[in-house]
C-alpha atoms as one frame of an Amber mdcrd trajectory, in Angstrom:
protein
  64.079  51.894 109.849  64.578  51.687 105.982  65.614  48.171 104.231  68.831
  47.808 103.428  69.634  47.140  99.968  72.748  45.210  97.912  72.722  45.748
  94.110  74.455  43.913  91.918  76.566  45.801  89.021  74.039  45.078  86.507
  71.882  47.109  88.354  73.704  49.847  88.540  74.499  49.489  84.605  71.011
  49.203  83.817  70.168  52.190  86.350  72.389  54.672  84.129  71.911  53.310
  81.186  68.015  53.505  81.417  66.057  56.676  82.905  62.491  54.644  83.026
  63.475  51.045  84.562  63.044  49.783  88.196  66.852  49.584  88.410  66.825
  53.919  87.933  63.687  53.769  90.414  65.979  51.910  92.710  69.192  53.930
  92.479  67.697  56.899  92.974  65.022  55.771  95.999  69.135  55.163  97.199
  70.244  58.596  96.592  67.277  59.843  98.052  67.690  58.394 101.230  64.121
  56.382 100.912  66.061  53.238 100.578  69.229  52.172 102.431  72.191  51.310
 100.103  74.889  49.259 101.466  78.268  48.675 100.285  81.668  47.349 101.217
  85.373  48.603  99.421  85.381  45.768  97.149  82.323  46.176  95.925  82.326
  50.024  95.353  85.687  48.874  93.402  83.861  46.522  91.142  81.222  49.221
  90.348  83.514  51.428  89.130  85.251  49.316  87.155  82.662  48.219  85.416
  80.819  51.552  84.944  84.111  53.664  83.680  84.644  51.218  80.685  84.908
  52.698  77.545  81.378  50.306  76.431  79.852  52.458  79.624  78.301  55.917
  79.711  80.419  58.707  79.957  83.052  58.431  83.312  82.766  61.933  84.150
  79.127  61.214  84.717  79.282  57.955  86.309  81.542  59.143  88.351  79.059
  61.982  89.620  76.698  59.508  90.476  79.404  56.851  92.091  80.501  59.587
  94.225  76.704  60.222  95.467  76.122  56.857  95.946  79.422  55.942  97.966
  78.162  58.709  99.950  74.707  57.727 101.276  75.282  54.837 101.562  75.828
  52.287 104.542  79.703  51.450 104.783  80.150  47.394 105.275  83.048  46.015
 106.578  83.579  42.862 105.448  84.296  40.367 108.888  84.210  36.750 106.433
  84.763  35.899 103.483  82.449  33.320 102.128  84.448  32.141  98.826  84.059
  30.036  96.539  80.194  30.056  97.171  78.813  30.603  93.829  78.962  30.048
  90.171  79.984  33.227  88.821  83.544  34.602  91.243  82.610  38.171  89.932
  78.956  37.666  92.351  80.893  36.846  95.271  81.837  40.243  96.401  77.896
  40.944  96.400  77.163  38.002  98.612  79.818  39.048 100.422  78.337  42.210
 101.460  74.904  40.757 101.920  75.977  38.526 103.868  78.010  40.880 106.533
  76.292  43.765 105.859  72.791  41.996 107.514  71.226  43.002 103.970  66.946
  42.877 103.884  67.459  42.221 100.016  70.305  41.568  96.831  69.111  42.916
  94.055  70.147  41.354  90.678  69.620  40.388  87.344  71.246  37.209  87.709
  69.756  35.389  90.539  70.382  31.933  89.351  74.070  33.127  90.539  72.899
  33.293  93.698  71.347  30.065  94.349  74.333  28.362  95.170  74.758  30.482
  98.394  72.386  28.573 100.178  70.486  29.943 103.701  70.297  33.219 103.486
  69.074  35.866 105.414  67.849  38.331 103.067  65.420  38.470  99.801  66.532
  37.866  96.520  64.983  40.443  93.771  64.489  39.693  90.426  64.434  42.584
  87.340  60.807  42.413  87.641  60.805  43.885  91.273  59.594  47.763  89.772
  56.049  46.098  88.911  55.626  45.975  92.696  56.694  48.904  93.912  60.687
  48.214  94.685  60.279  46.905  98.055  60.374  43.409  99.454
């Protein structure tokens, strides 16, 4: 049974934007089926709205990998809502699917965003999680 991962946006940002950092390490461990990638609607949503603007890589590109990603990974359907939870409204979708989508770790660059969402069943992961080997 793999562990099933959350990422944050900035991961994903970071992922494509860098071919040598944990977050690319991650993403593709993802597309490689080593790693098990959740996701719910709203947050596939968010990731492409942040990845397709103009400040981003090329769409065409992101879109490839979007498209790969959507498809490997683990559909969440989100049962609760659990807004407002946390400091930043833009984090709550991740939470979100954490949360319902029994998640073994969120991955993010921002975790003080996260410490607001109190018990939790999963493992926060900081930027430096590469050093270890990108597991929990």
């Amino acid at each position: 049974m793999f562990l099933r991962y959350v990422f944050d946006t900035n991961v994903l940002v970071a992922a494509l934007r860098s071919d040598r950092g944990a977050s690319r390490r991650l993403l593709l461990s993802a597309l490689k089926g080593e790693i098990q990638a959740i996701v719910s609607v709203p947050l596939s949503i968010e990731y492409e709205a942040v990845l397709t603007r103009p400040d981003q890589l090329e769409a065409t590109e992101t879109n490839a990998v979007l498209d790969a990603l959507i498809a490997v990974a683990d559909p969440v359907l989100l049962w609760f809502l659990w807004r407002p939870r946390l400091v930043d409204p833009a984090d709550e979708m991740v939470l979100e699917t954490a949360v319902n989508g029994r998640a073994d770790c969120l991955v993010s660059f921002n975790l003080n965003h996260f410490k607001s969402a109190g018990k939790r069943n999963f493992k926060l992961l900081p930027r430096f999680w590469a050093a270890a080997g990108v597991v929990a």
